[in-house]
C-alpha positions in Angstrom: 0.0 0.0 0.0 1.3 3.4 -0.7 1.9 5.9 1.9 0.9 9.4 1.2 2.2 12.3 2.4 0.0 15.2 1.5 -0.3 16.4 5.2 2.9 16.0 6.3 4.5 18.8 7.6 7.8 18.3 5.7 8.9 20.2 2.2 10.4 17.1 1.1 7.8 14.6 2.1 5.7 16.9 0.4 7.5 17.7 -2.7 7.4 13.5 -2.8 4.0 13.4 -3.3 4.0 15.1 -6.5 7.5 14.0 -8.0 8.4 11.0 -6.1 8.4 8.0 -8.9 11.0 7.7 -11.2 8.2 8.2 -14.3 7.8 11.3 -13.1 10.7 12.9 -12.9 11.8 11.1 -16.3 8.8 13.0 -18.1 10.0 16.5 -16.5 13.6 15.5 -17.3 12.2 14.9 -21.1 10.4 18.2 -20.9 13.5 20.3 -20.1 15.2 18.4 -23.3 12.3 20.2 -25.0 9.6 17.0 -25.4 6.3 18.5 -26.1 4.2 15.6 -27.8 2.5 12.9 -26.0 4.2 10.6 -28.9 7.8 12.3 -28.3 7.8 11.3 -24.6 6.2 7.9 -24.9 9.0 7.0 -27.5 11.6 9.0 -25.5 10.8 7.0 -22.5 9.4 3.6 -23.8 7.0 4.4 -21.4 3.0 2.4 -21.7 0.5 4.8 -22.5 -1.8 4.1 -19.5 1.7 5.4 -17.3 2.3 8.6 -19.5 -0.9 9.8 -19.7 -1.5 9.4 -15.7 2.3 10.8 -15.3 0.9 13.8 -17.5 -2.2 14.4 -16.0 -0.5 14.3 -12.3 2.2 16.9 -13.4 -0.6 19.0 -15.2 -2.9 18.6 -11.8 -0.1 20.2 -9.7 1.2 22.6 -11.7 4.4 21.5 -13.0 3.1 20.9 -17.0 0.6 23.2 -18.8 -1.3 21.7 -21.1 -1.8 23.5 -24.4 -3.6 23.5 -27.6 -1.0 23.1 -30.7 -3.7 23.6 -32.9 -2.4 22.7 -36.1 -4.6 20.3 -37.8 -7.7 20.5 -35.2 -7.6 20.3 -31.4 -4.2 18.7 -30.7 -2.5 19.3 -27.7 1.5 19.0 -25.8 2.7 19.9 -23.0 4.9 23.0 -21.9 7.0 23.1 -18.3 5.7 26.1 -15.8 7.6 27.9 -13.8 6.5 25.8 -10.9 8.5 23.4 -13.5 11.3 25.1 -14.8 12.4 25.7 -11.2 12.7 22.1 -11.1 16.1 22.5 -13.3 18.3 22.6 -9.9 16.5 19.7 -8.8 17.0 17.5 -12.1 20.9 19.1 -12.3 22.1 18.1 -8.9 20.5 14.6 -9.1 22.2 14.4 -13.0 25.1 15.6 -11.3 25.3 13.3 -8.6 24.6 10.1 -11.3 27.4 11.2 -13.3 29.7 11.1 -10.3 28.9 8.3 -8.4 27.1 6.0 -11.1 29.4 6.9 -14.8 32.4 8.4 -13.5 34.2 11.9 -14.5 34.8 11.7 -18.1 31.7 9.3 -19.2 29.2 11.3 -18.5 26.0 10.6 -20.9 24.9 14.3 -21.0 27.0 17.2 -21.1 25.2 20.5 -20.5 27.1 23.6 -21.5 26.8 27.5 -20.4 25.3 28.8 -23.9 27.5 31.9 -23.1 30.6 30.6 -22.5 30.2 26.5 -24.1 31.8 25.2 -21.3 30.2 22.9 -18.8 28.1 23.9 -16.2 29.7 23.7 -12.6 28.6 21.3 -9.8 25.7 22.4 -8.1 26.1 23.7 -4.7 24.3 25.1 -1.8 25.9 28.5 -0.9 25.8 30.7 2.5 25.2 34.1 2.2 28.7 35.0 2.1 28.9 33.5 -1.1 31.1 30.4 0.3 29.7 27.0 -0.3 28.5 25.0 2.5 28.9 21.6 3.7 26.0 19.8 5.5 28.0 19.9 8.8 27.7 23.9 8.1 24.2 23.7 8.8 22.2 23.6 11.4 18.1 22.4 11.0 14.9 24.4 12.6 11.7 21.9 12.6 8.7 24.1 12.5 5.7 21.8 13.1 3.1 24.5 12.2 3.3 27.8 10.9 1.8 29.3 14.2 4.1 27.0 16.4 7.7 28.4 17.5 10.9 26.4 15.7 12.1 23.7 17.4 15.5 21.7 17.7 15.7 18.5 16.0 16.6 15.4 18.2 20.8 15.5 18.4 22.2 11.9 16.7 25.2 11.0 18.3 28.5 11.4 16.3 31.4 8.6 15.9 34.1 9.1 17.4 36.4 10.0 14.9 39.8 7.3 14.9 43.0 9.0 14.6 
């Protein structure tokens, strides 16, 4: 049985709920490639129809895809990303990133994505304070709100390994 998490009070649990199958976020990865056809993403993907057209209809429900009338030859219609969808890009980047890292390895990756100014490849994503510097996750520190009206609170301390020297 699947879980939903459309109450939780968590960005990511949330965010989950609308992106969180691999279909998904395949179909917005084919949109930012500049898919627009049902047919173009169904033989993009090799994806059944009775998948792509729930996929579509989701991301359309929520926001992400706009559905719009081509209008060539009668009523025909493709798909277009939103800016609820084009801010997705970091998203689809750092997880891109991170597979051509850890899964291909520097040098193979399957994609290369250049700056159009300069045609050179786009740097590593990173989270950056507001000094400019990036950050590391031990450089932050999390604030659980559990409602907007409720004060932040601490979340529970893990204990850290010792480190062996």
């Amino acid at each position: 049985m699947r879980v939903r998490f459309g109450r939780e009070a968590c960005s990511v649990a949330r965010a989950l709920e609308i992106l969180g199958d691999w279909w998904t976020l395949l179909v917005v990865r084919e949109a930012f490639l500049g898919t627009r056809r049902y047919a173009d993403f169904e033989a993009a993907l090799g994806i059944s129809k009775n998948i792509l057209a729930r996929r579509l209809a989701h991301l359309t429900r929520h926001g992400v895809l706009a559905r719009v009338d081509a209008g060539v030859h009668g009523t025909r219609y493709e798909y277009e990303l939103t800016a609820k969808g084009k801010d997705l890009v970091t998203l689809v980047t750092a997880l891109r990133q991170w597979g051509d890292r850890w899964i291909f390895g520097p040098g193979r990756e399957p994609l290369l994505v250049l700056d159009r100014r300069t045609r050179r490849p786009i740097p590593p994503v990173r989270i950056l304070g507001e000094d400019g510097r990036p950050l590391r996750a031990a450089d932050m520190q999390l604030l659980v709100r559990a409602s907007r009206s409720a004060p932040p609170r601490r979340p529970r301390r893990t204990r850290r390994r010792a480190s062996s020297r």
